[in-house]
Structures are given as structure tokens and as C-alpha cells.
Short mmCIF file of the C-alpha atoms (twelve columns), coordinates in Angstrom:
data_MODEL
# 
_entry.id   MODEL 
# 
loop_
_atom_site.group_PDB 
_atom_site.id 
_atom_site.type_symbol 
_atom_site.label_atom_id 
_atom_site.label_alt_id 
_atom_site.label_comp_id 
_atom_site.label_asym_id 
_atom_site.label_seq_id 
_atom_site.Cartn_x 
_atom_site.Cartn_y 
_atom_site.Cartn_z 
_atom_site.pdbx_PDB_model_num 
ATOM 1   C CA . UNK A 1   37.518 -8.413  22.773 1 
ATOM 2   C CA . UNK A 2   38.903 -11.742 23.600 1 
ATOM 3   C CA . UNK A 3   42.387 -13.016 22.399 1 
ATOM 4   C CA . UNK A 4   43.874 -16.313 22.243 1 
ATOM 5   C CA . UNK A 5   48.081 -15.682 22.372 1 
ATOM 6   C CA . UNK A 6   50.583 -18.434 21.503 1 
ATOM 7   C CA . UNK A 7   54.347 -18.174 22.267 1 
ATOM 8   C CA . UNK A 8   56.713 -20.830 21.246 1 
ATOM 9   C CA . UNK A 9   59.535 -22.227 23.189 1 
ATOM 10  C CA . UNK A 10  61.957 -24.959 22.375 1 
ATOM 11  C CA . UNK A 11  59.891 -26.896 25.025 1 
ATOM 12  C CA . UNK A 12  56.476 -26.594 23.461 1 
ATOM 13  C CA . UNK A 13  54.093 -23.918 23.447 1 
ATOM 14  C CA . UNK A 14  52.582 -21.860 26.016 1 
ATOM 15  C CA . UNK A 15  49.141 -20.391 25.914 1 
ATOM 16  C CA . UNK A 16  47.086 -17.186 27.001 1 
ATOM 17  C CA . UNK A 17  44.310 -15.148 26.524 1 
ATOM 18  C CA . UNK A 18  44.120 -11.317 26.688 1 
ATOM 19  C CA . UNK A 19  40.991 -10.100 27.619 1 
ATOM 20  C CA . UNK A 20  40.823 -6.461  26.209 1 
ATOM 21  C CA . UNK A 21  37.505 -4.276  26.942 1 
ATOM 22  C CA . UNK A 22  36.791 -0.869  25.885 1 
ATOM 23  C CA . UNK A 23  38.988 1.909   27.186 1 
ATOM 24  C CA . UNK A 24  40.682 -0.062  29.775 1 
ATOM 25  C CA . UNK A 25  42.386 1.082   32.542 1 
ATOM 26  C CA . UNK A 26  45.265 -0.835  32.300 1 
ATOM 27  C CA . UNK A 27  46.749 -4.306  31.636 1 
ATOM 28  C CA . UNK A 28  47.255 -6.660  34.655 1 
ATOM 29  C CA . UNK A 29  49.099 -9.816  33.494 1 
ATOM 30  C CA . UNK A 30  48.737 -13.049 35.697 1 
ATOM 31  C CA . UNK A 31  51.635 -14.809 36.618 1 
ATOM 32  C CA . UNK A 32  51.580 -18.355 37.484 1 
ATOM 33  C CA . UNK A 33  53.350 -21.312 36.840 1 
ATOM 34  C CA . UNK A 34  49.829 -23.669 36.480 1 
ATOM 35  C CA . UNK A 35  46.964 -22.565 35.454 1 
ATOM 36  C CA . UNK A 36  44.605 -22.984 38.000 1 
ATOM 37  C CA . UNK A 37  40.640 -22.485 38.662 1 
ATOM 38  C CA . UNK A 38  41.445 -19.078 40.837 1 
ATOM 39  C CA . UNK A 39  42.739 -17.430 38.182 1 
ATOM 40  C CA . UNK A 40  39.214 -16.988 36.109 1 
ATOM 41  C CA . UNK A 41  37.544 -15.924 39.245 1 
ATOM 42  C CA . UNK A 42  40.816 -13.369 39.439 1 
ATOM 43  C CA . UNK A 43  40.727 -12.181 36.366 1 
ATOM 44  C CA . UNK A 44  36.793 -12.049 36.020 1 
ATOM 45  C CA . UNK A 45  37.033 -9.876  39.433 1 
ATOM 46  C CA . UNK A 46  40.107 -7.351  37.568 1 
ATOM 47  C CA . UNK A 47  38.071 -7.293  34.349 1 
ATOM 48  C CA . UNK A 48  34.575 -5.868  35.993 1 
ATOM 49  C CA . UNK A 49  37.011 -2.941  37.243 1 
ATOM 50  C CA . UNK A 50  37.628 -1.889  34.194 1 
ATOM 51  C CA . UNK A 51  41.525 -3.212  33.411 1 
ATOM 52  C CA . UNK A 52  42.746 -5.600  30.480 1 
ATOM 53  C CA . UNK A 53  43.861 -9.175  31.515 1 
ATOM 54  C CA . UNK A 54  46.686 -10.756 30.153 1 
ATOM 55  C CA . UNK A 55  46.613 -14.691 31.530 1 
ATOM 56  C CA . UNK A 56  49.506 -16.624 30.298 1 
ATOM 57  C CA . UNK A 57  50.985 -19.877 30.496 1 
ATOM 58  C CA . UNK A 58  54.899 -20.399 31.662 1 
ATOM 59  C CA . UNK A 59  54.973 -23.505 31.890 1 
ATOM 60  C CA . UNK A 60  54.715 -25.851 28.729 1 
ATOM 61  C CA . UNK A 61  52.770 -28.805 29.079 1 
ATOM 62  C CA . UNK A 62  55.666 -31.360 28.961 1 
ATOM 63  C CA . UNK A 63  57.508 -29.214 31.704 1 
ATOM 64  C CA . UNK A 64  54.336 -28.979 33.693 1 
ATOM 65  C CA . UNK A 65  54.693 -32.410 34.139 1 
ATOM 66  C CA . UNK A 66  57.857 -32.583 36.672 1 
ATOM 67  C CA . UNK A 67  57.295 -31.147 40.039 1 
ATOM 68  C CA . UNK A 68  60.204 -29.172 40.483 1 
ATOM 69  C CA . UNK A 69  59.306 -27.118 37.287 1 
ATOM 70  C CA . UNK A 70  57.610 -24.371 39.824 1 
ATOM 71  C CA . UNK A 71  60.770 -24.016 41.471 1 
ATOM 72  C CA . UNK A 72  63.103 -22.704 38.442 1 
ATOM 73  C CA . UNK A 73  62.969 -19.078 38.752 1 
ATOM 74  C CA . UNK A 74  65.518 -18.240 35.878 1 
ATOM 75  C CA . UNK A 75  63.280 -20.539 33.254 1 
ATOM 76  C CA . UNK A 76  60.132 -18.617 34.590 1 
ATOM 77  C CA . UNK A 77  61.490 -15.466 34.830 1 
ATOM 78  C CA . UNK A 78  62.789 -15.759 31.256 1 
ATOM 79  C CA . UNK A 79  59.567 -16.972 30.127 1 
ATOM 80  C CA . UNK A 80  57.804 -13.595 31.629 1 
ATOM 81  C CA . UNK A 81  60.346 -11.370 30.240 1 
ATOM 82  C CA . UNK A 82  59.228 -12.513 27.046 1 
ATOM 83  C CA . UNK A 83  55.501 -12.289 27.419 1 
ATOM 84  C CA . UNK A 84  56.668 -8.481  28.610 1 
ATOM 85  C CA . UNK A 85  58.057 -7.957  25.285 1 
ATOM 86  C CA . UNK A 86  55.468 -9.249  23.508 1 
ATOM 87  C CA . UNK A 87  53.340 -6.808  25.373 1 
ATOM 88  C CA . UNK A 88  55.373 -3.971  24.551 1 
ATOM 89  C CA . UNK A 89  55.492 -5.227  20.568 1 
ATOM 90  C CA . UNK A 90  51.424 -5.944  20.601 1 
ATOM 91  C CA . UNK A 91  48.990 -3.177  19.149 1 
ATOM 92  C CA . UNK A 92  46.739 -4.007  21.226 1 
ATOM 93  C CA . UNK A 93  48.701 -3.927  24.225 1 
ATOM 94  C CA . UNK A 94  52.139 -1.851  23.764 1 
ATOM 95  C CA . UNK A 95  50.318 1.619   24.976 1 
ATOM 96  C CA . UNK A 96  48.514 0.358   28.276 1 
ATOM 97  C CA . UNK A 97  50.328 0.700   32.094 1 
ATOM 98  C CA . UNK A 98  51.521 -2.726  32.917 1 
ATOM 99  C CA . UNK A 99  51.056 -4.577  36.351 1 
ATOM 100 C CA . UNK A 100 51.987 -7.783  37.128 1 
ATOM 101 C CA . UNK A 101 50.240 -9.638  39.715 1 
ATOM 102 C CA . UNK A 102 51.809 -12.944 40.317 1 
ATOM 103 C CA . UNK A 103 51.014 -16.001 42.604 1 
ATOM 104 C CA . UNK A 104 53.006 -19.053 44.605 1 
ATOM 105 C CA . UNK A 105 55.939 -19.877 42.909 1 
ATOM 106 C CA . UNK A 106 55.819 -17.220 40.075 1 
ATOM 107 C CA . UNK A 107 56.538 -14.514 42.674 1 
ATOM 108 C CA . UNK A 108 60.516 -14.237 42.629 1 
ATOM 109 C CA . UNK A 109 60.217 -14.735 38.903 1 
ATOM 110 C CA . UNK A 110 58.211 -11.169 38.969 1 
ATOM 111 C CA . UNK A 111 60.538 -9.569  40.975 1 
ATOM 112 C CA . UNK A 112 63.136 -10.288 38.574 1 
ATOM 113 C CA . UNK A 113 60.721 -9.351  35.720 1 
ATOM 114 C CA . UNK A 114 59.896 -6.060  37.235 1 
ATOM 115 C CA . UNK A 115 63.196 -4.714  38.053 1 
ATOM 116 C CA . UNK A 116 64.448 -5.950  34.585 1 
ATOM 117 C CA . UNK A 117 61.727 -3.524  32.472 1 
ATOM 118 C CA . UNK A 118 61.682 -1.252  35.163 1 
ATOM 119 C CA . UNK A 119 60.318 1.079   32.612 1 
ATOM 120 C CA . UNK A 120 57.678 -0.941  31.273 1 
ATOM 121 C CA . UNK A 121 55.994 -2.711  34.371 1 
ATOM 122 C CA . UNK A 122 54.873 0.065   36.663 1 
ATOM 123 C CA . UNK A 123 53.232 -1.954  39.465 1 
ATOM 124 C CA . UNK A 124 53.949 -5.541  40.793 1 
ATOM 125 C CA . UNK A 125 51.328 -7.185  43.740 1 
ATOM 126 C CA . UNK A 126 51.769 -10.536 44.812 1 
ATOM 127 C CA . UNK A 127 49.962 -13.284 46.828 1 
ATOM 128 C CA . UNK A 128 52.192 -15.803 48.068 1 
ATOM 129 C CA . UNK A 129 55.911 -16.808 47.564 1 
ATOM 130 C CA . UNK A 130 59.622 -16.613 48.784 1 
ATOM 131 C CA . UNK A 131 60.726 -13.396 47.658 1 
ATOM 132 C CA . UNK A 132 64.336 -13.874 48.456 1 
ATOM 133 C CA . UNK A 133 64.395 -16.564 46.019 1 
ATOM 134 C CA . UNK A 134 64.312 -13.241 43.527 1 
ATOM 135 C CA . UNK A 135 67.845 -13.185 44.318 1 
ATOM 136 C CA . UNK A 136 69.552 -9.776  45.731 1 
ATOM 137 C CA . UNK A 137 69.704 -8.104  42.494 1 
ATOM 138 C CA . UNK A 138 65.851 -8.779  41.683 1 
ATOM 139 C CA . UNK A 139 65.233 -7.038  44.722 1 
ATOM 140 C CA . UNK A 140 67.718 -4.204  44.922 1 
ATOM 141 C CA . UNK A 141 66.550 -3.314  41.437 1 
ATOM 142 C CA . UNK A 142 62.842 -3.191  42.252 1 
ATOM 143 C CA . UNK A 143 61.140 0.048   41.546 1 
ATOM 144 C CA . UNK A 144 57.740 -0.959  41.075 1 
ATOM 145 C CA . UNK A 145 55.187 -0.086  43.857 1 
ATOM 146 C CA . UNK A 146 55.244 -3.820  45.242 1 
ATOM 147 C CA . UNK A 147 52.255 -5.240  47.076 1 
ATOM 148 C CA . UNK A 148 52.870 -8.612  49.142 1 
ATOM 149 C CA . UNK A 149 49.694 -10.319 50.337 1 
ATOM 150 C CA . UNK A 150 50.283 -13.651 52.196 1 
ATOM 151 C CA . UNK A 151 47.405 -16.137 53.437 1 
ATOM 152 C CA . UNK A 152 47.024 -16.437 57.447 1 
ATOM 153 C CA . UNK A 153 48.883 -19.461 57.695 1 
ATOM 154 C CA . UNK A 154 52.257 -18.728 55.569 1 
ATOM 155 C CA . UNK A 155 54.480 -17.889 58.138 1 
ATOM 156 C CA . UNK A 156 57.261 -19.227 55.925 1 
ATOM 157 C CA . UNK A 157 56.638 -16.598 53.260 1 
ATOM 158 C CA . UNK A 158 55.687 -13.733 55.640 1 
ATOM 159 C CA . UNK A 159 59.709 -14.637 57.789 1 
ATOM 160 C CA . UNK A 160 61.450 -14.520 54.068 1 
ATOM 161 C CA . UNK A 161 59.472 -11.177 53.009 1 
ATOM 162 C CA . UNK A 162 60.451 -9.657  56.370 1 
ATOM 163 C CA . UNK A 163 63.868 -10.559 55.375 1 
ATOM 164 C CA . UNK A 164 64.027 -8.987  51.987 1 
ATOM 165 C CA . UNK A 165 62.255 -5.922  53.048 1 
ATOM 166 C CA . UNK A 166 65.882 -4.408  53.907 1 
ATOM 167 C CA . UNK A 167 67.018 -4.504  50.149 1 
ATOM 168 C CA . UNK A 168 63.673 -3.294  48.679 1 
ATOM 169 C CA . UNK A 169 64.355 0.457   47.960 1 
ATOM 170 C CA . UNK A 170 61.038 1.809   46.552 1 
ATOM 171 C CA . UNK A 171 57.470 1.567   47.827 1 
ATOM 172 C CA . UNK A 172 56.164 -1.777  49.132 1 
ATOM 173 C CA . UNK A 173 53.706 -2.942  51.585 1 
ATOM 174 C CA . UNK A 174 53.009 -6.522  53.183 1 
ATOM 175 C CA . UNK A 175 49.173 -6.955  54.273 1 
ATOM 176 C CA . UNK A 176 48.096 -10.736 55.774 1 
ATOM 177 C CA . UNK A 177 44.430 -11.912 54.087 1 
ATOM 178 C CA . UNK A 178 42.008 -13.331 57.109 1 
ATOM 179 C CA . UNK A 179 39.044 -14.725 57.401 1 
ATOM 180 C CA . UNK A 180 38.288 -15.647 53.586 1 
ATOM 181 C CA . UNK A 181 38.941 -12.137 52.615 1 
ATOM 182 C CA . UNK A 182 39.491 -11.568 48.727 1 
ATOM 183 C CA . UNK A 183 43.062 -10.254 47.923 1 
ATOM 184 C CA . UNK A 184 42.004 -9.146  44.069 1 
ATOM 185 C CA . UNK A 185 39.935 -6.079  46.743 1 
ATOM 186 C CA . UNK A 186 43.569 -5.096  48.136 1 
ATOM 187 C CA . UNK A 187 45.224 -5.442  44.684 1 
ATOM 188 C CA . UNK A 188 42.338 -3.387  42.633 1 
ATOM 189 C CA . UNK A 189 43.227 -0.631  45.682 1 
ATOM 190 C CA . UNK A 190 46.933 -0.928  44.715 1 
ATOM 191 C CA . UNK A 191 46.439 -0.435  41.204 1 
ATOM 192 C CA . UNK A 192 44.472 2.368   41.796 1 
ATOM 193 C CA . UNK A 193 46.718 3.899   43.627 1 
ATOM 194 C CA . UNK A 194 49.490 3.378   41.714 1 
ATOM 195 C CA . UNK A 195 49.030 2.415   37.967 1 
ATOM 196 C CA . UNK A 196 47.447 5.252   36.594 1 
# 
């Protein structure tokens, strides 16, 4: 089953689909501030292993305009603690294990997300961003098994992990992605491991 999912804002509307299929593991919702062409490949990848994908917007169109929207991790956390309560309000939804797997610039906005329904989202993965930007609480509060993947090349996200790492108190692990490999392989494993 295939749902279309509006949530209004004061700032427009933001959009998402759930894709729901029979007796799915779980529900993995993608966090991103764009949309981008990944994320179909991502989800498409999560689906065929059995688990329910929640992709939303957080961004509203007009905000998506200014380039420093990305960067606002209260407005984007905010936004993703409501799509979490609208998860946990949803039929459809409300009685499936929650991960998050964000991207980029919606990482610290996870963070924040996870260790504020700490009972609700049971495992957060992430490819990509400054943790720290979470902010000390985000991360002293995180109890979610937390996966950080970064690309080859991010140094700059791999130095601010490594500096974080001291005020994450429950399970996390940091793997770097070579050679073209595919991180939805190392977060599928995580999930496994860890959602169920």
C-alpha cells in the first residue's frame, strides 16, 4: 500500500509518502532536508527487505528556497518531532519499531529527534553530517543504537563525530563507505541487529 501524507505548517505544506507492504518489519523514516534522487533508490533498496518507508518532506517549498534553510537544526528538528507523532497517532503506523535514518544536514536534527522520543524511535543510522551541531543534550540523551556512515572524503564530519563520541552513552558505531560501496547494505545490517 502506498500513502500520500500531508502536514501543514505555518510555512506551507510538507509532503511524504509511506510505503507500507505486508507484514513489515519495521518503519524506517528518511530524513532529509531536500528531497533528492537517492532517496527512491534508498528507499526502493529498504522496501525489498521487507521494512515500511516513511519519506517526508521538512522543508516547505518556500523555505527550500533560501540556502541556509539546511542549516536550522531547531526548525528541522521540530519538523521531525512532529512527523514522529504523527507516526505514533497513525493506524497504519503507531504499532511498527521506528528507525530513523537521516542524511547531510538532517543528521543533528535526528539526534535531537531520537533522544527526545527515546521511547518511540529505537534505532537512528546516519550518512553524513556534523553531529555536534545536535547540541550536548541531543547527544547525552541518545539511547538509540546510532550508526554513523561517512563518505571517504568527509574528513570534516568524521573529526566532529570523533569529537562527540565522548558524550554518546549508548551503542554507536562509525564505519567510512569506499569504493562506491552502498551504505543502505550497512544500515539494513544495523536494523537487523537492532530494531527487532
Amino acid at each position: 500500500m502506498i500513502r500520500t501524507l500531508v502536514i501543514q505548517t505555518p510555512l506551507g505544506q510538507l509532503h511524504g509518502q509511506l510505503n507500507l507492504p505486508d507484514n513489515p518489519r519495521g518503519l524506517v523514516l528518511l530524513a532529509r532536508a531536500h528531497h533528492a534522487p537517492i532517496d527512491a533508490v534508498i528507499a526502493a533498496n529498504l522496501a525489498a527487505r521487507g521494512y515500511a518507508i516513511l519519506n517526508m518532506e521538512l522543508l516547505t517549498a518556500r523555505e527550500a528556497q533560501f540556502a541556509d534553510a539546511t542549516q536550522n537544526v531547531p526548525r528541522l528538528g521540530q519538523r521531525l518531532l512532529d512527523i514522529v507523532d504523527l507516526i505514533r497517532n497513525d493506524g497504519d503506523m503507531q504499532d511498527l519499531p521506528l528507525a530513523i535514518y537521516a542524511t547531510g544536514d538532517a543528521t543533528p536534527a535526528a539526534i535531537r529527534t531520537a533522544a527526545q522520543r527515546d521511547t518511540q524511535v529505537k534505532v537512528l543510522a546516519a550518512h553524513g553530517g556534523i553531529i555536534d551541531r545536535a547540541g550536548l543534550q541531543g547527544l547525552n540523551l541518545l539511547v538509540a543504537p546510532f550508526l554513523m556512515l561517512f563518505d571517504a572524503d568527509d574528513h570534516f564530519g568524521e573529526a566532529a563525530y570523533r569529537r562527540a563520541t565522548v558524550h554518546l552513552k549508548g551503542i554507536h558505531e562509525m564505519h567510512v563507505l569506499h569504493g562506491g560501496e552502498d551504505p543502505v547494505v550497512r544500515v539494513a545490517a544495523w536494523l537487523g541487529l537492532h530494531l527487532h
